[in-house]
C-alpha positions, -999 to +999 in steps of 0.1 A: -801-125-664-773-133-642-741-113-628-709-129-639-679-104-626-655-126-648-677-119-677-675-077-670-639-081-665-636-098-697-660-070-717-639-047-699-612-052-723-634-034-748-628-007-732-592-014-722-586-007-758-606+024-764-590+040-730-550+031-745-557+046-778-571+079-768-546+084-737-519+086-762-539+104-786-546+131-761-510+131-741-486+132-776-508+145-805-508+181-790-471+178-788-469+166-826-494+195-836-475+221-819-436+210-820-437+192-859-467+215-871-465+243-854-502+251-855-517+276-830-531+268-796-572+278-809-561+249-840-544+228-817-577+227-797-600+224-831-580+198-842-580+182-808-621+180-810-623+163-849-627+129-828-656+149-808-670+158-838-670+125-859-685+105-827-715+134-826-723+120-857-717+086-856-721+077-822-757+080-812-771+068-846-749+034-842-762+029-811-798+035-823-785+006-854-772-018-825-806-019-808-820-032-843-796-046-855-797-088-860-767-106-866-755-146-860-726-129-841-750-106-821-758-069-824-729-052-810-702-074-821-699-065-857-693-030-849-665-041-828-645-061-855-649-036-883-636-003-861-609-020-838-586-032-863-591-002-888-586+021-863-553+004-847-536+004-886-541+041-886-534+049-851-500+035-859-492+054-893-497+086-871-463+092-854-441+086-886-469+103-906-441+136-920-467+158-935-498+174-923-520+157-950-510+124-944-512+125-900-549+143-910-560+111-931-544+089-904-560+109-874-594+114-895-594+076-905-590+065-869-620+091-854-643+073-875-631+040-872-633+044-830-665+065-832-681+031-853-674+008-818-676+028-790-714+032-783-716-006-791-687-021-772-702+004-741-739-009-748-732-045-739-728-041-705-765-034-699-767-060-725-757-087-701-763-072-663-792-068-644-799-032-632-796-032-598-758-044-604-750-017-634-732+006-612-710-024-599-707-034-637-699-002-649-668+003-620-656-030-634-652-014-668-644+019-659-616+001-639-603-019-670-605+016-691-584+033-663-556+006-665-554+010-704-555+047-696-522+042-671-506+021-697-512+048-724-493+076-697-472+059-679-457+033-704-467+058-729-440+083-717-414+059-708-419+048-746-422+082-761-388+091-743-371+065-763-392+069-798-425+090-800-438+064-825-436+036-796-465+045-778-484+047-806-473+013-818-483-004-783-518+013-787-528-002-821-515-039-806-532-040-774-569-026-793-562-056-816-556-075-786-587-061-765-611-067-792-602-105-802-607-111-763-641-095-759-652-114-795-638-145-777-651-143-746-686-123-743-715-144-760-746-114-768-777-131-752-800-146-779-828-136-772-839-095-775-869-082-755-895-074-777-923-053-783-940-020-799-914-005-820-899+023-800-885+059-807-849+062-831-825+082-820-836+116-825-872+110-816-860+098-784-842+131-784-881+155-789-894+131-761-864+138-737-873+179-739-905+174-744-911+148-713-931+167-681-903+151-659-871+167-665-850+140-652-835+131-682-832+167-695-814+181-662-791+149-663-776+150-701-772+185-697-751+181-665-731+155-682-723+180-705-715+200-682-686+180-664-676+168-698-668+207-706-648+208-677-631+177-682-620+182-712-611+213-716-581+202-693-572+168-707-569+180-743-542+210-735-528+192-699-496+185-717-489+223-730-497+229-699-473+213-681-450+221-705-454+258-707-466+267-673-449+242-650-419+241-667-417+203-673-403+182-698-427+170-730-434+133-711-437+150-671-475+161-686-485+125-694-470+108-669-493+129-640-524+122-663-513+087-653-513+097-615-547+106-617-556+077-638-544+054-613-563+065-582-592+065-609-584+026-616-586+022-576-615+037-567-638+029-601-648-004-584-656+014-552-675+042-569-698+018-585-705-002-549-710+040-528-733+047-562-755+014-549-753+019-517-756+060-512-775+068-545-761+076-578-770+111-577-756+119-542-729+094-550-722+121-588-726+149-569-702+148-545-676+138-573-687+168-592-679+192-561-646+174-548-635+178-586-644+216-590-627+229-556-601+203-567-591+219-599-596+258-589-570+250-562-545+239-591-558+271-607-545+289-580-518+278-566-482+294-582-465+267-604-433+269-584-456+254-554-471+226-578-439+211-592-424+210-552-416+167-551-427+151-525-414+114-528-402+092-560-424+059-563-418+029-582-434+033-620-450+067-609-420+084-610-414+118-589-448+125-571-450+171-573-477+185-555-501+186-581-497+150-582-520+152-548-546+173-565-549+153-597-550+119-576-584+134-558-595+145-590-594+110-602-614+098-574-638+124-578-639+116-616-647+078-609-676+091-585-691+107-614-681+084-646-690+052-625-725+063-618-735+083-651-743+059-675-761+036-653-784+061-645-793+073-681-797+033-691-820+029-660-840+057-670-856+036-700-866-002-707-840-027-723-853-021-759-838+012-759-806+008-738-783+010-770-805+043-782-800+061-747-762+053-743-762+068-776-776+098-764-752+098-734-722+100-759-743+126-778-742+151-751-705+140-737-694+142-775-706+181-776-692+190-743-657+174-756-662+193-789-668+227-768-642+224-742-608+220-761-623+248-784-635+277-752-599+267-736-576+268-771-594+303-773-585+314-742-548+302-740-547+325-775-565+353-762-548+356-731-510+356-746-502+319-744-512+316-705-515+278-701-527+285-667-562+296-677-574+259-689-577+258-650-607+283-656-638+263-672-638+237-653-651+251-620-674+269-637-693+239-652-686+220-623-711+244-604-736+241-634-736+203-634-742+203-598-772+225-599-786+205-627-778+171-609-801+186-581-830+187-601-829+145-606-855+120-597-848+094-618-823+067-630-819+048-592-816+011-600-843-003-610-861-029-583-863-064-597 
């Protein structure tokens, strides 16, 4: 199996797509909820987990399918063009949809339709890349998915400032886009490895708890762990912004673009520190920097966080909580660059499809969780958006314990 970096940049696309559609999603559907609905912050933050919740269910076990799956198009491919274009046809009814009912089929149909292509679309990268080169790999792709997540923020506010529905409407074309490129373009190998047939899903899930070394065990719960954090703060950061900063409804998205971009920048370099230092060290440092990072946001009074600094081209007015969220997206591509590799690498090729499966299981119940612990606590404390700075921190510390406690999932030596 050979490295091709044209090839990852091309399956990167794949998730190009997936990154677009859910930065809008997150950014503006809190706003519609809120503003059109008027639903509650503890509903806004149910409502805001329904995607979690279908991908709990779907995810892993399509992953498990994918390994076992045989088709003259490959394994993960079919998965791709049944869920991409679904998903962007309902993704653009959403914005115009006028009544509850109808945005809840459009939103539902769309959560199941992205939920049936994620774990596959993810799973070829191991697919097609050798293991020592997986962290490298995965930066590529993390650094396409962080360019569709600055389109969806930046271009996404610009747009919403003219029509809400245009951002929506540029997230169902470029998902059609990314997915007839990746079909185009990346060829599955044809040849599988065989051998003994190997644990499903859930029995991969007994052997994981049940396994004398921990490894695995210590590392999906600390990915649950950051993904609490995480989160928790992405799906309220544009009430946030709103009602404890004091900006206007597109401000919020546009600095989720700020620290997507510095996450773009340094995905590639994450993945070559995660070869070169370790992946753990290489997670763990992220998962520190991104605690302290986001308890000194909690902290600091908003009237200190909105100070400008500078104006820069498509960025827009740079505040001082532009600073903090630019460090957090290097400290997120620390972590996000070096996760996956290391739960594929803790298992032979057979089962790479089953394990990424499990990654999105535990990731999926941490996004569930988050949104819910922080809608709660914006209601419970009066409407104070401040405290969605709160969790984070907390499961930062956790995941960083837990982190300490793994031995496994280094590349592998060929």
């Amino acid at each position: 199996m050979k490295f091709n970096y044209g090839k990852i940049f091309l399956l990167g696309f794949g998730f190009f797509g997936v990154s677009v559609i859910w930065g809008v999603y997150n950014a503006f559907v809190p706003i519609f909820l809120a503003n059109k609905f008027n639903l509650a912050p503890a509903w806004i933050g149910f409502f805001m987990t329904l995607d979690n919740i279908a991908a709990l269910f779907i995810q892993p076990p399509v992953g498990a399918w994918s390994d076992r799956l045989r088709t003259p198009i490959g394994r993960r491919m079919p998965f791709i063009l049944v869920g991409a274009p679904v998903g962007a046809i309902a993704f653009g009814i959403i914005p115009i949809a006028a009544v509850l009912p109808l945005f809840v089929a459009c939103t539902s149909t769309l959560i199941l339709s992205m939920a049936l292509w994620r774990t596959p679309v993810v799973a070829l990268m191991p697919d097609i890349t050798p293991s020592p080169k997986r962290s490298q790999a995965n930066g590529i792709i993390n650094f396409m998915g962080g360019i569709g997540a600055i389109i969806s923020f930046l271009v996404g506010a610009s747009l919403y400032k003219m029509n809400p529905a245009f951002p929506f409407w540029m997230g169902s074309g470029l998902v059609i886009l990314s997915a007839i490129l990746v079909f185009i373009f990346i060829k599955e190998p044809k040849e599988y490895e065989t051998g003994e047939q190997k644990p499903a899903l859930f029995a991969s899930l007994r052997e994981v708890f049940s396994a004398p070394d921990k490894s695995a065990l210590r590392l999906f719960l600390a990915i649950g762990a950051w993904f609490i954090g995480y989160n928790a703060i992405e799906a309220f950061f544009t009430l946030y912004a709103i009602n404890h900063l004091g900006l206007e409804e597109a401000d919020g998205a546009r600095l989720l673009g700020h620290l997507s971009l510095l996450f773009v920048l340094f995905a590639l370099v994450s993945g070559f520190i995660g070869a070169r230092f370790g992946r753990r060290r290489t997670i763990m440092t992220g998962v520190a920097l991104l605690g302290l990072l986001i308890l000194g946001i909690f902290v600091m009074p908003p009237a200190t966080l909105t100070i400008v600094l500078t104006s820069l081209p498509v960025l827009g007015t740079v505040p001082v909580i532009s600073l903090f969220l630019m460090l957090a997206g290097i400290a997120w591509a620390l972590i996000n660059i070096n996760s996956l590799p290391m739960v594929v690498d803790m298992v032979e090729d057979l089962r790479v499809g089953t394990y990424t499966g499990l990654y999105y299981l535990f990731s999926t119940l941490a996004a569930i969780a988050g949104p819910i612990i922080n809608g709660w606590i914006v209601q419970l404390t009066g409407s104070n958006y401040n405290n969605v700075m709160l969790v984070a921190p907390i499961f930062m510390a956790l995941a960083f314990f837990l982190m300490a406690g793994v031995r496994r999932g280094e590349a592998k030596v060929l």
